[in-house]
C-alpha positions as CSV (number, residue, x, y, z in Angstrom):
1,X,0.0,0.0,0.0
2,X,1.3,3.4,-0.3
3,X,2.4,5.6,2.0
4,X,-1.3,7.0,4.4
5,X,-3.3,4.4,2.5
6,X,-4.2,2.1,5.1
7,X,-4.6,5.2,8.0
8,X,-7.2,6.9,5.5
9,X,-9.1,4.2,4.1
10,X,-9.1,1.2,6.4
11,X,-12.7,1.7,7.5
12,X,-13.9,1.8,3.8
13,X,-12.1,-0.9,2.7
14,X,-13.4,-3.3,5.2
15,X,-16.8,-2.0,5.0
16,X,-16.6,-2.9,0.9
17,X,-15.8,-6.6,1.8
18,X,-18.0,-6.5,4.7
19,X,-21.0,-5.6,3.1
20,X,-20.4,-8.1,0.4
21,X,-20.0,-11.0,2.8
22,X,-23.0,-10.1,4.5
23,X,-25.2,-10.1,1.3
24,X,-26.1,-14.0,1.8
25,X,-29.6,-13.3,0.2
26,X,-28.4,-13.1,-3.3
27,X,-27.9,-17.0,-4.1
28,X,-31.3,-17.4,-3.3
29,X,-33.5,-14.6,-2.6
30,X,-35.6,-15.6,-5.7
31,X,-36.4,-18.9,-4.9
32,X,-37.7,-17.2,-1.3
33,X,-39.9,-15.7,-2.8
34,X,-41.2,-17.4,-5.7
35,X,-42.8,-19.8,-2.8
36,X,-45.0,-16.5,-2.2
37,X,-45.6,-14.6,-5.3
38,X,-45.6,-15.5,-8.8
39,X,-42.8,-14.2,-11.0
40,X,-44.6,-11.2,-12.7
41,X,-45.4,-9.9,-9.2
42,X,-41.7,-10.3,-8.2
43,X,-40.5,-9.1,-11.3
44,X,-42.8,-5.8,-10.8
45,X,-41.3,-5.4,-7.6
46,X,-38.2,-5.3,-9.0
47,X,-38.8,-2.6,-11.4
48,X,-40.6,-0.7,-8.1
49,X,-37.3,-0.7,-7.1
50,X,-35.7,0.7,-9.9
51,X,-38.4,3.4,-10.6
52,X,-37.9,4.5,-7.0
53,X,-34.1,4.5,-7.4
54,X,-34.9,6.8,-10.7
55,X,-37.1,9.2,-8.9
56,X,-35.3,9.4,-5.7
57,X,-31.8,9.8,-7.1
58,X,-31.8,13.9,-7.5
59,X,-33.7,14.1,-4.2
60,X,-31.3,11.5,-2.1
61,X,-27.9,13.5,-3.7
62,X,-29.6,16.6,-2.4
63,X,-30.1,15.0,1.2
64,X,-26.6,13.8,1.2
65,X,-25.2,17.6,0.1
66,X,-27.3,19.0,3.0
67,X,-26.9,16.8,5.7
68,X,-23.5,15.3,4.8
69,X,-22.3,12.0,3.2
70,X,-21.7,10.2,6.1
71,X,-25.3,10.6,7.1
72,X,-26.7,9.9,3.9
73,X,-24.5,6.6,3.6
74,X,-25.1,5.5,7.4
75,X,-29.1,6.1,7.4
76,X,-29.2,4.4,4.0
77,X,-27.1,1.3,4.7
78,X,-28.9,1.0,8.3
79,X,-32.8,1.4,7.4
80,X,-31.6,-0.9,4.5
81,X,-30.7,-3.7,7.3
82,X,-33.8,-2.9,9.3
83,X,-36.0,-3.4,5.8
84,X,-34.5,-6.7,5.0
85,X,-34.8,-8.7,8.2
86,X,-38.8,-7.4,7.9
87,X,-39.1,-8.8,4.4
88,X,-39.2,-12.9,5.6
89,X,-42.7,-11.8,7.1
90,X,-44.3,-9.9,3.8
91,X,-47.4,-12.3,2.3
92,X,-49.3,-9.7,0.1
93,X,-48.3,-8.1,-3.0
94,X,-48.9,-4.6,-1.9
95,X,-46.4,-4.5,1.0
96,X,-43.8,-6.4,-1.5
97,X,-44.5,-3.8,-3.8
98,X,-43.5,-1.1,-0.8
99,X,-41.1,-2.8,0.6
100,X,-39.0,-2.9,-3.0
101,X,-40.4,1.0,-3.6
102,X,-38.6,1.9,-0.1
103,X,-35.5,0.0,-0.8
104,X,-34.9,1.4,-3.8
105,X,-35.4,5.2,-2.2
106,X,-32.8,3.5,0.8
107,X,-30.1,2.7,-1.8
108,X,-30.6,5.6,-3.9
109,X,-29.6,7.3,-0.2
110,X,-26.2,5.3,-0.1
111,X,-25.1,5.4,-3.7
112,X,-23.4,7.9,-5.1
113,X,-22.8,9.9,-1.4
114,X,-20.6,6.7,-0.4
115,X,-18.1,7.2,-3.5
116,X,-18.2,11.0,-2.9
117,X,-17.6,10.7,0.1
118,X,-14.4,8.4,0.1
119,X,-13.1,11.0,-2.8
120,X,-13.1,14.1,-0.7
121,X,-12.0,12.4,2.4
122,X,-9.3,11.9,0.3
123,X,-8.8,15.3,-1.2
124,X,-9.4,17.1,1.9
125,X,-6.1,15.3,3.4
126,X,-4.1,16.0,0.3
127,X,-4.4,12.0,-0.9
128,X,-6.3,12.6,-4.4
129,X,-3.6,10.2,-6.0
130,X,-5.0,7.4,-3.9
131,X,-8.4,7.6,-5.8
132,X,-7.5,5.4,-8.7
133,X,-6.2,2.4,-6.4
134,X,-9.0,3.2,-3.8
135,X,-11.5,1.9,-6.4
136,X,-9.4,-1.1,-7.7
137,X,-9.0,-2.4,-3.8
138,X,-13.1,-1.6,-3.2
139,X,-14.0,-3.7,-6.3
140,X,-11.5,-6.4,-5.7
141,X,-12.7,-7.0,-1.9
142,X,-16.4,-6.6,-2.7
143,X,-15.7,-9.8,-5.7
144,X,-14.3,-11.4,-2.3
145,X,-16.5,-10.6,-0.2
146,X,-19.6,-12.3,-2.6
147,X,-17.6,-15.4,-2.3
148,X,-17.9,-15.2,1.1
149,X,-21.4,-15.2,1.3
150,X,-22.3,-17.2,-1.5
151,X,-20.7,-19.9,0.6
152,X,-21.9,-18.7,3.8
153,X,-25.2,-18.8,2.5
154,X,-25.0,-22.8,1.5
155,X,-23.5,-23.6,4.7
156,X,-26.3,-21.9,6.7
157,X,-28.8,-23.7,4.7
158,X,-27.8,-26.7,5.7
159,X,-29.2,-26.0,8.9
160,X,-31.4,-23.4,9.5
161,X,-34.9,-22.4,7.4
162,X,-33.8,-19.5,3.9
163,X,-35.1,-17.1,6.4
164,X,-32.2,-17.0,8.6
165,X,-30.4,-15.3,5.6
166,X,-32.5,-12.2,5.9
167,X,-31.9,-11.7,9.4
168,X,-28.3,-12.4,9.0
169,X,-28.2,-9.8,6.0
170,X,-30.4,-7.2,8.0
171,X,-27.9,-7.7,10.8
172,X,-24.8,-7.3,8.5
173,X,-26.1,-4.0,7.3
174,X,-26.9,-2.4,10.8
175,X,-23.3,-3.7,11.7
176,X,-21.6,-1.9,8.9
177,X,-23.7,1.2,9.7
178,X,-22.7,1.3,13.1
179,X,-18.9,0.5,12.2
180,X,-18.8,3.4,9.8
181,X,-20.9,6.0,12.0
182,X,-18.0,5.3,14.9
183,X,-14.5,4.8,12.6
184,X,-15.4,6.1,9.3
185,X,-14.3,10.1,9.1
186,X,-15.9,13.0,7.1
187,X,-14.6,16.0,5.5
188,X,-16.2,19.2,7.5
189,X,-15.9,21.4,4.4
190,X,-18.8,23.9,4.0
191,X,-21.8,22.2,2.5
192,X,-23.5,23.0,-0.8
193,X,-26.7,24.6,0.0
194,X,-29.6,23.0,-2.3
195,X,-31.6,26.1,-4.0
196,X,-33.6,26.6,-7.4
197,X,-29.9,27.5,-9.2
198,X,-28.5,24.0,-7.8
199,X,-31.8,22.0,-9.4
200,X,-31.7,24.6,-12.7
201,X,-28.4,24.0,-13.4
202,X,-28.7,20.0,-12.8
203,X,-31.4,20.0,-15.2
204,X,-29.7,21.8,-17.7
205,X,-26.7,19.7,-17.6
206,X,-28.8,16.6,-18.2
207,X,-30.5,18.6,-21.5
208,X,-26.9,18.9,-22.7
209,X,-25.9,15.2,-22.0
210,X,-29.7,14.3,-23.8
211,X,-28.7,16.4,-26.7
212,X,-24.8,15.0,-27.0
213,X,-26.1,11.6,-26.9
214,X,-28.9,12.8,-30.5
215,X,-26.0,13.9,-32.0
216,X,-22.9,11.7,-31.6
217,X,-24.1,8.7,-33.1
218,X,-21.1,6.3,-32.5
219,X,-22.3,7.1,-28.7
220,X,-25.8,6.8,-29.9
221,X,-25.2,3.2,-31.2
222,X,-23.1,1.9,-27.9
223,X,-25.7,3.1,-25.5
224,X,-28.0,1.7,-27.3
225,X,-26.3,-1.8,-28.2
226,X,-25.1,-1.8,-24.4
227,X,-29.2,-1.2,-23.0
228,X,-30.1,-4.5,-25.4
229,X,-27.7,-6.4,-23.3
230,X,-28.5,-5.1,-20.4
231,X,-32.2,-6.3,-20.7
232,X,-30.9,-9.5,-21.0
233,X,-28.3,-9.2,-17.6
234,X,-31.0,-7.9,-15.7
235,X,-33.9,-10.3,-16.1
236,X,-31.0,-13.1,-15.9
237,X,-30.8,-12.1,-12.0
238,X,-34.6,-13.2,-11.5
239,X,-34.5,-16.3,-13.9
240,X,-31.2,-18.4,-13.0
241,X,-31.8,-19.3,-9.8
242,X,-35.3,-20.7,-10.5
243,X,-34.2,-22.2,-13.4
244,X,-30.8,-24.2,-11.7
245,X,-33.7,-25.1,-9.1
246,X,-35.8,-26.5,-11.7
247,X,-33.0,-28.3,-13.5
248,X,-32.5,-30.3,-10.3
249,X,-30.1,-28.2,-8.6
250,X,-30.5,-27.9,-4.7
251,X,-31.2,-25.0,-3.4
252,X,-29.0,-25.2,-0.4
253,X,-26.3,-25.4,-3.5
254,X,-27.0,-22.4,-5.0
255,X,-24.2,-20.3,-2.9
256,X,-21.9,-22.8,-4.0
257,X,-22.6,-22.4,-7.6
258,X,-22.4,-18.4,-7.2
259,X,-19.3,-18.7,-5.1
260,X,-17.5,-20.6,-7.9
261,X,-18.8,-18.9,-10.5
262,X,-18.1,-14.8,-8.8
263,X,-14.1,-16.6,-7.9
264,X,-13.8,-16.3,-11.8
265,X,-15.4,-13.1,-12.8
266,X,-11.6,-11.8,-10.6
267,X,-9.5,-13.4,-13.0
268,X,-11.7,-12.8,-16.0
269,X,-11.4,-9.2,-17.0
270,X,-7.5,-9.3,-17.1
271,X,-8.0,-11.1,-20.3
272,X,-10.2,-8.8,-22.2
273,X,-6.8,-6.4,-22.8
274,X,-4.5,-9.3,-25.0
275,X,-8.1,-10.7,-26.7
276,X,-9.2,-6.8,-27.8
277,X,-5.7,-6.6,-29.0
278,X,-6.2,-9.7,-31.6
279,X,-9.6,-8.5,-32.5
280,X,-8.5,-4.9,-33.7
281,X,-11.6,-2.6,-33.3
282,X,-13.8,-2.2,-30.1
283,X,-17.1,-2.7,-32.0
284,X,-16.0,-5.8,-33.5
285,X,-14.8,-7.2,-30.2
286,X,-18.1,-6.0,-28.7
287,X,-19.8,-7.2,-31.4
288,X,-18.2,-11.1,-31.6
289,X,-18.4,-11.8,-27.7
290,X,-22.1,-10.5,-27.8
291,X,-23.1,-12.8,-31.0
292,X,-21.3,-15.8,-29.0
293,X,-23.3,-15.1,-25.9
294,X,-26.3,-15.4,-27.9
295,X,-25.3,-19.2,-29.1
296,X,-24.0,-19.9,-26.2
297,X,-27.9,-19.1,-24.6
298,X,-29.3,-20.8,-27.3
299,X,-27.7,-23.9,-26.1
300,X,-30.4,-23.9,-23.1
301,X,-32.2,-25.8,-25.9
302,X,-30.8,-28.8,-25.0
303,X,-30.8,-28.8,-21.3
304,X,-33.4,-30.8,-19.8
305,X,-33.6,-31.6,-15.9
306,X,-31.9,-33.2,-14.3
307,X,-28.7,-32.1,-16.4
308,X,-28.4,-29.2,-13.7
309,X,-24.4,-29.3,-14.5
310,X,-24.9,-28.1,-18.6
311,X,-27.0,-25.6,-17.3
312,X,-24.0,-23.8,-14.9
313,X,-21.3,-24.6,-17.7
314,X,-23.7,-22.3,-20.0
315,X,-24.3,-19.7,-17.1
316,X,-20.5,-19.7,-16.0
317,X,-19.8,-19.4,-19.8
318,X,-21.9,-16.5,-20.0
319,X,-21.2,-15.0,-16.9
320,X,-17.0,-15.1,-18.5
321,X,-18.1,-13.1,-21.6
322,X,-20.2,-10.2,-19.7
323,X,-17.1,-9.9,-17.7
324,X,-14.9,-10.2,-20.9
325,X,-17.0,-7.4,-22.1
326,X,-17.5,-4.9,-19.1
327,X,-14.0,-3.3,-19.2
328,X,-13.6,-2.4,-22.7
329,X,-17.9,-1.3,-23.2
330,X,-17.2,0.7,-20.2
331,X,-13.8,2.4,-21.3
332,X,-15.5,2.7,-25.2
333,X,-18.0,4.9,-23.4
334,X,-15.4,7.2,-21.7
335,X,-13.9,7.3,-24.5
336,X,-16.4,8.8,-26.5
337,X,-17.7,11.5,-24.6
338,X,-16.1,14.8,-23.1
339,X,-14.4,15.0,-19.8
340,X,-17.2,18.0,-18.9
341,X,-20.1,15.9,-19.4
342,X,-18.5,12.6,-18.0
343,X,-21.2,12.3,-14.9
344,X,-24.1,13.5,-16.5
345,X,-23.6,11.2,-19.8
346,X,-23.4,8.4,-16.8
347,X,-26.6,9.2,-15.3
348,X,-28.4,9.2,-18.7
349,X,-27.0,6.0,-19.8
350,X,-27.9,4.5,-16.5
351,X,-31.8,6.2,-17.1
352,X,-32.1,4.6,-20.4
353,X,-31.1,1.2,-18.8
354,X,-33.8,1.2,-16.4
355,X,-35.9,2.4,-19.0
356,X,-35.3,-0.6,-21.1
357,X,-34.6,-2.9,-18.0
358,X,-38.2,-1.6,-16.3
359,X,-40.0,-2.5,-19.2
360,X,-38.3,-5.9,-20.2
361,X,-38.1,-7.2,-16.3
362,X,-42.3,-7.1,-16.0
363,X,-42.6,-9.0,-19.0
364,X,-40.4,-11.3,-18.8
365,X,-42.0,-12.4,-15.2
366,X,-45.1,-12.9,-17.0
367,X,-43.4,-15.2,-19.6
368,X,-41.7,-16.8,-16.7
369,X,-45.2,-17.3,-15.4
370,X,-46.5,-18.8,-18.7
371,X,-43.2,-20.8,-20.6
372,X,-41.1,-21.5,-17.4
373,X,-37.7,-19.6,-16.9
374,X,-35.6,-21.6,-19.6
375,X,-37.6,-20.9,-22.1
376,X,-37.9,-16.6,-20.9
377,X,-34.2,-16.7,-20.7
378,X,-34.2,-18.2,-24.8
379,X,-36.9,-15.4,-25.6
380,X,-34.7,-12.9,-24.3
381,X,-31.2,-14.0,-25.9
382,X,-32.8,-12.3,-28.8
383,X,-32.1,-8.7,-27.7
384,X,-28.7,-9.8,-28.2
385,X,-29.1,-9.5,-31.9
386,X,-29.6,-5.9,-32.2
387,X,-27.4,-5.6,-29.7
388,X,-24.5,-6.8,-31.6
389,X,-25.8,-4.9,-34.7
390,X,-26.1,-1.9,-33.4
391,X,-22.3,-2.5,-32.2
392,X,-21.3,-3.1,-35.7
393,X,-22.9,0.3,-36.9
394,X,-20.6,2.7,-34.2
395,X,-18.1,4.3,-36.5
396,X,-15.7,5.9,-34.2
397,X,-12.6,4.3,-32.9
398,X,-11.5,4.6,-28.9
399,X,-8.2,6.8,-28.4
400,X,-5.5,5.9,-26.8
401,X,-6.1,7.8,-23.8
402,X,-10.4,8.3,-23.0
């Protein structure tokens, strides 16, 4: 580490594995609640989630300017662990529906203000040059830390009800709330106040990131290519663990499965840089792992239960070429857009995601509902198509330097 690393940043570096380790739900959190609800309703709560994370965003930032970061990030992460140990005792739609809406306002409170608020800790004590390896080190412990739980999660199965996980995750959250609100430090700089100039100028910032995106069409394309396959990623989190389930795999297994398969997503993106570098171009690299994702769904085809086994080798496979793809989408899209307009190009990319990825997660529950999840998860390796086309159409090449 260099030199003040570890005096700054300890507290935030074990709260990023911490966190992660705790999050035992997400092996299995479907299959929870499949027993209650059928997949359209659970797939409408999850786009509650989003819309609330959407609408709450600009209010939640302004909460966290006002009040500070630290509060922001310790109310959010803290309701958050009092919400989940209540959701083992929702039974009707309309308090699933709530419960989802209120979590997505929680993490709307603790994004964002947790990132800022590492940044200017950092800059306030003269240690901006840490930034860069500050979010390499959160990433890497926060892939750890899911293999943590993942296997947690199985081993606790084997003994106690799925419900234990939500208390144990509730618990994890109020822990890592308590641990930064006692060892985590804050800046004291003066605060922005939020006014009518604050929200004009936010608004008129996001016209100009709308009106970039119209008229740069290579950027056009890739956000556009990049929200296909996104569709696809996001209704994947609701239908493989009901569909390993159905193939015969136990559920008490499922954290074993994750464990092994998050223990490669680590090694995985070091590779993208030599393989880019024998493909040539970023479109056609996007382009060729995006059209083999799509054959490798298709695939699916053939796996009947109780051939649980093919059905990982396809998911891990998958899993490898998101991960193969996530580095160099994300560094074509800084590459293509001005440093001025870096955050607010973010935020509209991420708004037409959960555009695409609201609509697409409700219907695809309903197909769920109706065909079964292999056959929603074939149905949907479709968007994949335009995907890769639109990836072929960018015309622009990446610089050297985004």
């Amino acid at each position: 580490m260099k030199k003040d690393e570890w005096r700054l940043l300890w507290p935030f570096y074990l709260m990023a594995l911490g966190a992660a380790s705790f999050s035992v739900t997400l092996p299995v959190w479907m299959i929870f609640f499949q027993h209650k609800f059928t997949f359209t309703q659970i797939s409408f709560a999850v786009s509650v989630q989003a819309l609330a994370a959407i609408l709450l965003e600009i209010p939640a930032g302004a909460a966290a300017d006002l009040f500070g970061r630290k509060f922001s990030v310790v109310a959010g992460v803290s309701l958050q662990g009092l919400l989940w140990s209540a959701l083992p005792f929702i039974n009707s739609w309309s308090l699933l529906y709530a419960a989802f809406f209120l979590m997505g306002g929680l993490r709307a409170l603790e994004s964002g203000a947790d990132k800022a608020w590492i940044v200017d800790w950092l800059k306030c004590n003269g240690k901006g040059d840490l930034i860069h390896d500050m979010f390499i080190k959160i990433q890497s412990l926060s892939s750890a830390g899911l293999i943590i739980s993942s296997l947690l999660a199985s081993l606790l199965l084997f003994f106690f009800e799925i419900e234990i996980l939500f208390f144990v995750q509730g618990c994890g959250y109020l822990i890592e709330g308590l641990f930064l609100f006692f060892f985590a430090k804050e800046e004291s700089g003066k605060r922005e106040k939020i006014n009518n100039g604050l929200i004009h100028n936010t608004l008129r910032t996001s016209k100009e990131g709308v009106y970039l995106l119209c008229k740069n069409k290579s950027l056009l394309y890739l956000v556009l290519a990049t929200a296909f396959a996104v569709c696809l990623k996001d209704f994947g989190c609701l239908a493989w663990q009901p569909l390993l389930v159905e193939m015969s795999l136990p559920a008490e297994y499922l954290g074993v499965a994750f464990s092994i398969i998050s223990l490669t997503g680590i090694v995985t993106p070091f590779f993208s840089k030599k393989l880019l570098e024998k493909i040539g171009r970023e479109k056609h690299y996007l382009a060729f792992t995006t059209f083999v994702e799509f054959i490798t769904l298709l695939l699916l085809y053939f796996v009947n239960k109780p051939f649980f086994t093919l059905a990982l080798i396809v998911y891990l496979s998958v899993t490898v070429l998101s991960d193969l793809q996530a580095p160099v989408g994300s560094r074509y899209f800084q590459a293509l857009i001005p440093g001025s307009l870096r955050a607010t190009m973010g935020s509209v990319q991420a708004m037409i995601f959960a555009a695409f990825s609201l609509v697409i997660t409700v219907i695809g529950g309903h197909i769920m509902d109706m065909k079964g999840p292999k056959t929603a998860i074939m149905y949907f390796s479709f968007f994949l198509i335009p995907s890769a086309v639109f990836y072929l159409r960018i015309k622009n090449r990446a610089p050297d330097h985004p």
